[in-house]
C-alpha positions as CSV (number, residue, x, y, z in Angstrom):
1,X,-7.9,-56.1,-2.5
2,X,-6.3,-57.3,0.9
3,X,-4.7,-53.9,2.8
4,X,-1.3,-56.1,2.7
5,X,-1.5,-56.8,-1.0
6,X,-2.2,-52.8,-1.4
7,X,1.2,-51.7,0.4
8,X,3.6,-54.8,-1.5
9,X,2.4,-53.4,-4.5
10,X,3.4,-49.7,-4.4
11,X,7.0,-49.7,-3.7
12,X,7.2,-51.8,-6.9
13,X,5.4,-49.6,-9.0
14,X,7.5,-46.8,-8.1
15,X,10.3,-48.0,-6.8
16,X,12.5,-45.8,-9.3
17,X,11.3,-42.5,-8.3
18,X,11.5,-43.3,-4.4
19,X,15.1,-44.6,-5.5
20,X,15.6,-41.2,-7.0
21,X,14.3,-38.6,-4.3
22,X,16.4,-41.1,-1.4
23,X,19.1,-40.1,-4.0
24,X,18.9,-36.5,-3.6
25,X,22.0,-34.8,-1.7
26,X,21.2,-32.4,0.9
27,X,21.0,-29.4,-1.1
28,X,20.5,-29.1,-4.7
29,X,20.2,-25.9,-7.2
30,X,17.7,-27.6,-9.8
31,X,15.8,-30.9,-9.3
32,X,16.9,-34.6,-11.2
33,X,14.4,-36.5,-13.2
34,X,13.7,-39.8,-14.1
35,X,11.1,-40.2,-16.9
36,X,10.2,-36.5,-16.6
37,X,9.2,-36.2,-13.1
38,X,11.5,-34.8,-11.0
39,X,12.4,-33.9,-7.6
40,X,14.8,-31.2,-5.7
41,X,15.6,-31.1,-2.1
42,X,16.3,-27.7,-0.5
43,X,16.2,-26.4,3.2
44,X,12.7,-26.1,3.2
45,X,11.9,-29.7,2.4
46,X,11.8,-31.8,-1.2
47,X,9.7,-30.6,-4.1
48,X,8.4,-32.4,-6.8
49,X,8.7,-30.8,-10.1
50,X,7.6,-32.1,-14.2
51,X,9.7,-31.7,-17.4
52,X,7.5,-31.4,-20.7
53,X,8.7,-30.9,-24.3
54,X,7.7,-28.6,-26.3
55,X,8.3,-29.7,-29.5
56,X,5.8,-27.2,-31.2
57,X,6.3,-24.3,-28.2
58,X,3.8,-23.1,-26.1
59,X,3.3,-20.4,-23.1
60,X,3.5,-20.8,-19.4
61,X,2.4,-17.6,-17.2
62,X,3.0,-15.0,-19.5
63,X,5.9,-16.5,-21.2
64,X,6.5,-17.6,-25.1
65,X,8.5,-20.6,-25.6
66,X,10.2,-21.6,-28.4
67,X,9.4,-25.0,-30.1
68,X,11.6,-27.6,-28.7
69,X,11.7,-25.6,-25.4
70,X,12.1,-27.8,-22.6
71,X,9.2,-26.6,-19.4
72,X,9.9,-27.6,-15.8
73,X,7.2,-27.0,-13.5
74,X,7.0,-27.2,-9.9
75,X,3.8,-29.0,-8.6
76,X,4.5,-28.3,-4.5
77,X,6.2,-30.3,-1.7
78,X,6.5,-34.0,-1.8
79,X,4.6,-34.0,1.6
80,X,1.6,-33.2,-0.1
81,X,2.4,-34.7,-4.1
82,X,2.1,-38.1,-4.7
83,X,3.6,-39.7,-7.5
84,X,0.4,-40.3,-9.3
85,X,-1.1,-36.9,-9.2
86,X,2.8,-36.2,-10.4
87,X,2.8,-39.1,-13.5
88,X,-1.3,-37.2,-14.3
89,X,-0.3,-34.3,-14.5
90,X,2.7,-34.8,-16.6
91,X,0.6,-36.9,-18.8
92,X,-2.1,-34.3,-19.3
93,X,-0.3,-31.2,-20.4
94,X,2.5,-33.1,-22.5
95,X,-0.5,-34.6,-24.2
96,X,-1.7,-30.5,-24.5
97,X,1.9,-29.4,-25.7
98,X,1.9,-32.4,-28.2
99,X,-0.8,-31.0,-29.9
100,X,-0.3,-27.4,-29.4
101,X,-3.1,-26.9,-27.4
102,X,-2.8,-24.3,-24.3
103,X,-1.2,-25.8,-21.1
104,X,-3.0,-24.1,-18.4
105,X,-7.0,-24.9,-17.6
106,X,-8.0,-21.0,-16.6
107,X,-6.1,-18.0,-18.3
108,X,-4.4,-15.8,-16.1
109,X,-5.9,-12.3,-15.9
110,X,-4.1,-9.0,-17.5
111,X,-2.6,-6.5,-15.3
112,X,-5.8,-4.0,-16.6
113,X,-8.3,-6.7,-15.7
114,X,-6.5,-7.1,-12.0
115,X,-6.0,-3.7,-11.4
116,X,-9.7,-2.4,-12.1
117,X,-11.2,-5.1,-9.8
118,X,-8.5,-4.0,-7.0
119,X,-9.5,-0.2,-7.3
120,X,-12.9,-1.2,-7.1
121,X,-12.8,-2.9,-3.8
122,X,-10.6,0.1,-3.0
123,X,-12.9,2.7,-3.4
124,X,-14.5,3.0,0.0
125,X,-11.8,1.7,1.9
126,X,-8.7,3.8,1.2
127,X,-8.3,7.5,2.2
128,X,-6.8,9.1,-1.1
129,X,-8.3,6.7,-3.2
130,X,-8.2,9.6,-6.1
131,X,-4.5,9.7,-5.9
132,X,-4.1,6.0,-5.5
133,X,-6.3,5.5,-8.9
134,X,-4.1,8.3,-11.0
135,X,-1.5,6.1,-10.7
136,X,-2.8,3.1,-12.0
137,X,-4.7,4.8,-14.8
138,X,-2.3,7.3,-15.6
139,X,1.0,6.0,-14.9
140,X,0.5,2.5,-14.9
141,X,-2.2,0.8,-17.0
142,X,-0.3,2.3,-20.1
143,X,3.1,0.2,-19.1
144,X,1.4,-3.1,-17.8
145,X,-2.1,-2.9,-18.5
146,X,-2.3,-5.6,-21.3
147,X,0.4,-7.6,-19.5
148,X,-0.7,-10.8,-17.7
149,X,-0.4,-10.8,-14.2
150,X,2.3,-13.3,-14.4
151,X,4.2,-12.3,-16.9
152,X,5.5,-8.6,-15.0
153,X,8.6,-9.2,-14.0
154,X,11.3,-7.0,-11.8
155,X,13.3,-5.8,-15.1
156,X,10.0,-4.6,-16.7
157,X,9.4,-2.2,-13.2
158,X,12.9,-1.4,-13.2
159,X,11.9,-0.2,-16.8
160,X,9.2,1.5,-16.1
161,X,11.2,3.2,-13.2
162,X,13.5,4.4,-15.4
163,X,10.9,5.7,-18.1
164,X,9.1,7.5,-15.4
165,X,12.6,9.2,-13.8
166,X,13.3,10.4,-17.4
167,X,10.3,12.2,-17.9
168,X,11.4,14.0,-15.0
169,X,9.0,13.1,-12.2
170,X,10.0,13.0,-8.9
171,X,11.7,10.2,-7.5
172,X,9.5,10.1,-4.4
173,X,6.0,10.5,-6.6
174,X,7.8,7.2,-8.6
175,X,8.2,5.5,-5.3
176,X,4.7,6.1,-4.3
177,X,3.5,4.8,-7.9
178,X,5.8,2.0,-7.4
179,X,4.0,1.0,-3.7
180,X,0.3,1.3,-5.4
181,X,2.4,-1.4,-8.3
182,X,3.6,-3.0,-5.1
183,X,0.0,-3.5,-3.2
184,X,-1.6,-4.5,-6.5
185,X,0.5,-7.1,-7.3
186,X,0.6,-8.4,-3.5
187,X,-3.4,-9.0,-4.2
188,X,-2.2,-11.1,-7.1
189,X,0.0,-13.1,-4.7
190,X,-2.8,-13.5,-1.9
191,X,-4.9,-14.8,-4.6
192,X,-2.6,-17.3,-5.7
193,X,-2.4,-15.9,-9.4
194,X,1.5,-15.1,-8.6
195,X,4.5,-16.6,-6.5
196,X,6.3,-13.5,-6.3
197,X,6.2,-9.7,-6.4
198,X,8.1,-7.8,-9.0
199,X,7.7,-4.3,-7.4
200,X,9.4,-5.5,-4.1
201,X,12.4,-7.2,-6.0
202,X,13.5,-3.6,-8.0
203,X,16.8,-1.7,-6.9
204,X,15.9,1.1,-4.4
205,X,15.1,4.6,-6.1
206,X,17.7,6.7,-6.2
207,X,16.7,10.1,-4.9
208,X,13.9,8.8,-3.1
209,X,15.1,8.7,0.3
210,X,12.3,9.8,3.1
211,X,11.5,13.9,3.2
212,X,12.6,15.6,6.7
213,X,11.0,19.0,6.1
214,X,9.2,20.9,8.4
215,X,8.3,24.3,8.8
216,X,10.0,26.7,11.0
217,X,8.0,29.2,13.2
218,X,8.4,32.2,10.9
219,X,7.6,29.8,7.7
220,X,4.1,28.7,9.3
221,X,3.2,32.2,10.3
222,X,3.8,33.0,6.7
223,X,1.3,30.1,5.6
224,X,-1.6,31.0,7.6
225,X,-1.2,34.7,6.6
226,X,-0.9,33.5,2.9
227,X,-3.9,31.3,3.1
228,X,-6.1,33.6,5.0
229,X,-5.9,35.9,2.2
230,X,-6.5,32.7,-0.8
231,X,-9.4,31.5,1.4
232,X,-10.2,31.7,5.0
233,X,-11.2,28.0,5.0
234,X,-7.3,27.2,3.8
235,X,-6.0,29.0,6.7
236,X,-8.7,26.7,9.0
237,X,-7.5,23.9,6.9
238,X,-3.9,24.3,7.5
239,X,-4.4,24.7,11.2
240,X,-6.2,21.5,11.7
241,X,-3.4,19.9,9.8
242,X,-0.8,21.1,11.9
243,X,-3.0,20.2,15.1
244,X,-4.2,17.1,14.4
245,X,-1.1,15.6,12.0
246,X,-3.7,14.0,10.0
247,X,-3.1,13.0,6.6
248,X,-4.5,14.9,3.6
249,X,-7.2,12.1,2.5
250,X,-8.2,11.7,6.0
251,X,-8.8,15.6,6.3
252,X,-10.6,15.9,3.2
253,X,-13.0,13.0,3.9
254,X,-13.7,13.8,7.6
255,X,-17.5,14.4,8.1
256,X,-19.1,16.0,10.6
257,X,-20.9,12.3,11.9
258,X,-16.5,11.7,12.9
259,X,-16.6,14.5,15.6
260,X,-17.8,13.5,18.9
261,X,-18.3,15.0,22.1
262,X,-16.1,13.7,24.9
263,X,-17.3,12.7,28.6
264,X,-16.2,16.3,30.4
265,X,-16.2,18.1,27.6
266,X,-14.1,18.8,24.7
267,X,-13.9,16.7,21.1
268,X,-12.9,13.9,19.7
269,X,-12.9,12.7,15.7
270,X,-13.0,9.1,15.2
271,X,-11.1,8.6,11.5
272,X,-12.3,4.9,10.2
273,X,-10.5,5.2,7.3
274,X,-7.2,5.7,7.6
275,X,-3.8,4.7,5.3
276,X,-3.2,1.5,7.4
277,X,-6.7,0.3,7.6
278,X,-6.9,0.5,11.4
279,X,-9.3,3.3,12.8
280,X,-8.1,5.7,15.0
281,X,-9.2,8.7,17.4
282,X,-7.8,12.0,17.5
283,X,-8.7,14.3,21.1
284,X,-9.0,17.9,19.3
285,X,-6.7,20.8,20.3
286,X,-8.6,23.9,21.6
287,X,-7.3,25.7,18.3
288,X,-9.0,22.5,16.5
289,X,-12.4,23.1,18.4
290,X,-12.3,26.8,17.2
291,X,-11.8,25.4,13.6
292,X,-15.1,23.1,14.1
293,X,-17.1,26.5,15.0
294,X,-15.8,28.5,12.7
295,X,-16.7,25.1,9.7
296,X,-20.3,25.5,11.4
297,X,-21.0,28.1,10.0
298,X,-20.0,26.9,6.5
299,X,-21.8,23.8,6.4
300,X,-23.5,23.2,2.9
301,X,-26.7,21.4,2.6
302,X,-26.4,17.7,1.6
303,X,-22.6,17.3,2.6
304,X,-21.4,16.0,5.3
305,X,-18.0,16.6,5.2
306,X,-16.2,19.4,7.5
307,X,-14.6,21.2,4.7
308,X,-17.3,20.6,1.7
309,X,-14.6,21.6,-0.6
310,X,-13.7,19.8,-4.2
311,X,-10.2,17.6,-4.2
312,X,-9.2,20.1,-7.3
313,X,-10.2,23.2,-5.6
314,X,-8.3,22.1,-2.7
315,X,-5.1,21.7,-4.3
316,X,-5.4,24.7,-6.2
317,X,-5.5,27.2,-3.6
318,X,-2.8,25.2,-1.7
319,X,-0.4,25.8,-4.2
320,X,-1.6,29.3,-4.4
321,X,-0.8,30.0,-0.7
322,X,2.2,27.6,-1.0
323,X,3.2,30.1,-3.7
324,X,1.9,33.7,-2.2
325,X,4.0,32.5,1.2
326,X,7.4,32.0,-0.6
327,X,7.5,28.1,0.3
328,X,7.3,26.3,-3.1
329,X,9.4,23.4,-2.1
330,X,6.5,21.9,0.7
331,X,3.7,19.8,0.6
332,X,0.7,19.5,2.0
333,X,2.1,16.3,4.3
334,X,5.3,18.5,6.0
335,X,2.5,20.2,8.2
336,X,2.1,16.1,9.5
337,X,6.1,16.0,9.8
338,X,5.7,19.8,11.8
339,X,2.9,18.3,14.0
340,X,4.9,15.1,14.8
341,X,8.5,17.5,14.7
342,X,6.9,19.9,17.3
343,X,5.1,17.7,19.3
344,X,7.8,15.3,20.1
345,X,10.1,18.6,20.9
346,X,7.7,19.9,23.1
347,X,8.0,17.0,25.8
348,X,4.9,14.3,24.1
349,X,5.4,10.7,24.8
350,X,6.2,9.4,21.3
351,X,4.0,6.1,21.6
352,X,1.3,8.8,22.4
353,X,2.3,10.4,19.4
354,X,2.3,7.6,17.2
355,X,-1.0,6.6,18.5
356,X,-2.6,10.1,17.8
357,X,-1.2,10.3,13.8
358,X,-1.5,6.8,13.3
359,X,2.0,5.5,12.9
360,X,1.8,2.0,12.3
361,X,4.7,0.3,13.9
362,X,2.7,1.7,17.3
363,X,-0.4,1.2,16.0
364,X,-1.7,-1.4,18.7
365,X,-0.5,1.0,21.4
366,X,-3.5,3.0,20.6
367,X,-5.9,0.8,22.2
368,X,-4.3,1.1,25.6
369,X,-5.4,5.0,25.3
370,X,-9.2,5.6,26.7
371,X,-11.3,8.9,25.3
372,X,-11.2,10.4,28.7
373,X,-10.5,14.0,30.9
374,X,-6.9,13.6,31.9
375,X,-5.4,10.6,29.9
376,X,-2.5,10.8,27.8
377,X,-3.7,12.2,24.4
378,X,-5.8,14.8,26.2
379,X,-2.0,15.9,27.5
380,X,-0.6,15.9,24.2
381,X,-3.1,17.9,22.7
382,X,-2.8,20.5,25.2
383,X,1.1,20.5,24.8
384,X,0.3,20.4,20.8
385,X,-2.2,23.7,21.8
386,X,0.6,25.2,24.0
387,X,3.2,24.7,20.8
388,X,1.2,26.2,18.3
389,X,-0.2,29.4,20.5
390,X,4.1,29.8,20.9
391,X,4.9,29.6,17.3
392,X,2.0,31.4,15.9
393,X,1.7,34.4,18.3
394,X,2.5,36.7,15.3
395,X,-0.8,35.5,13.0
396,X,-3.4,38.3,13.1
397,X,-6.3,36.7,14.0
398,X,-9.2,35.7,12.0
399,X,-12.0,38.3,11.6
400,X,-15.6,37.0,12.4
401,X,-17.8,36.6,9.5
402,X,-20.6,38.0,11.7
């Protein structure tokens, strides 16, 4: 066929549907059709769209539909749909709903199926990864699990929200659950399998505004005399914590291949696992150092890790010392708020700061610091030192295991 004969030929064969999209107004709330294929023009550009009847009902992503349910779907942007892709697919899955046969080629996976695979690829490359997976297979698998990915919508989390308030769990632990929901379903969306995430779109959590506790000077003294007596590693454990402002996870999983020696002298750990995914450093206090001797000599065969201790253990002689010291209402991450509180009082620059515990809306300040005698984090940690060695003059010091 001649090129010219090609082109005189197409505005006749659709001549109606061109009429109809140079038809459109300049914004429109749900698209026109002519013969079933529509079109809507909106601020981001025109969209082509299908109508099929469902005279014998059907599902679409998660959805039952009643017979004689009326589906519109959205294809994409006209810039990129022609009309006969637009006429084929129409064709195909009216001729599917005609004779009740399923409209979509490859089933959309379950909310259980989804969530495994993400915890999975999670395992080695988040910090509290046993936290993280309590919540799906606690808290959330039994709500969504045999759900289709698609079919979760924001009244179902706002649901869920609501069950989970009412058994009296804490609005900030339901938050937390909710941003694990959150980063699951944002997988979904990466991979296409969604358009939109239901987590994001629920009401805020009442009660769940952002913790400002820290501990005073008397209240830490009490700490480290409290968990001296549960377990001389705590009290080690709880120093580190308040001079390095690490996180929990990242604590627990540091090993001893993290701790390097720094041109000059003095230490460094090098966390490559951290809660935003960006590895950081960390120059060690001289009360940090003492901790790494002390841990020396505590080092068990076949671990690596500083403090070879068992997640459960952990916690149970934290709330023990929590307990014993007459401070119930912390948690293990208010020594991070101290660290960060103190630090920033005691005259440290605050993108410093952010650099050192890993705050992320600084996080590619922390670059610009170099591992070396007399830069900025080597000043912070000796104003961090100088802060701590104040506050906890009263602690009777550790006796030698020698």
């Amino acid at each position: 066929m001649a090129k010219g004969t090609g082109r005189r030929g197409r505005p006749a064969k659709f001549k109606e549907l061109d009429d109809l999209l140079a038809s459109c107004p300049d914004a429109m709330r749900r698209p026109i059709y002519q013969d079933r294929i529509g079109v809507r023009r909106g601020p981001k550009g025109d969209t082509v769209w299908i109508k099929i009847q469902l005279q014998k009902g059907g599902s679409w992503k998660g959805r039952q539909l009643p017979p004689g349910h009326a589906l519109e779907v959205k294809l994409g942007r006209k810039t990129s749909i022609d009309w006969d892709y637009a006429i084929t697919v129409r064709d195909k899955l009216q001729g599917r709903a005609d004779k009740g046969e399923l409209l979509e080629d490859t089933p959309v996976p379950t909310f259980d199926e989804l969530a495994n695979d993400w915890l999975a690829r999670k395992k080695n490359t988040v910090a509290d990864f046993v936290t993280i997976r309590g919540h799906v297979r606690v808290h959330l698998l039994p709500t969504f699990g045999a759900m289709r990915i698609d079919g979760i919508t924001a009244v179902d989390v706002e649901r869920w929200v609501a069950e989970k308030l009412r058994a009296d769990l804490s609005p900030g632990y339901v938050k937390r659950m909710n941003n694990t929901l959150k980063a699951i379903l944002n997988d979904a969306r990466r991979a296409g399998l969604i358009d939109r995430n239901a987590a994001s779109e629920i009401s805020p959590i009442k009660g769940a505004s952002s913790r400002q506790r820290f501990l005073t000077a008397e209240e830490i003294v009490r700490l480290l005399t409290a968990a001296e007596e549960v377990e001389p590693w705590l009290r080690d454990v709880v120093v580190w914590a308040l001079h390095s402002g690490m996180r929990r996870g990242e604590i627990q999983s540091m090993r001893w291949g993290d701790v390097r020696e720094l041109p000059g002298g003095g230490k460094v750990v090098l966390l490559e696992t951290t809660k935003s995914g960006k590895p950081r450093s960390v120059i060690c206090t001289r009360g940090m150092t003492e901790v790494l001797e002390r841990q020396t000599e505590c080092r068990v065969e076949g671990d690596d890790r500083v403090f070879p201790v068992s997640k459960m253990t952990w916690r149970r002689r934290w709330e023990k010392a929590r307990e014993q010291a007459g401070l119930p209402d912390i948690d293990f991450h208010d020594l991070r708020r101290t660290n960060a509180t103190q630090a920033a009082a005691s005259g440290v620059d605050l993108r410093t700061l952010a650099a050192r515990i890993g705050h992320t809306d600084l996080a590619m300040l922390e670059k610009h610091y170099a591992m070396v005698v007399g830069s900025a984090e080597h000043e912070a940690a000796e104003k961090i030192q100088e802060t701590f060695d104040r506050l906890t003059a009263n602690v009777v010091p550790i006796k030698s295991s020698s």
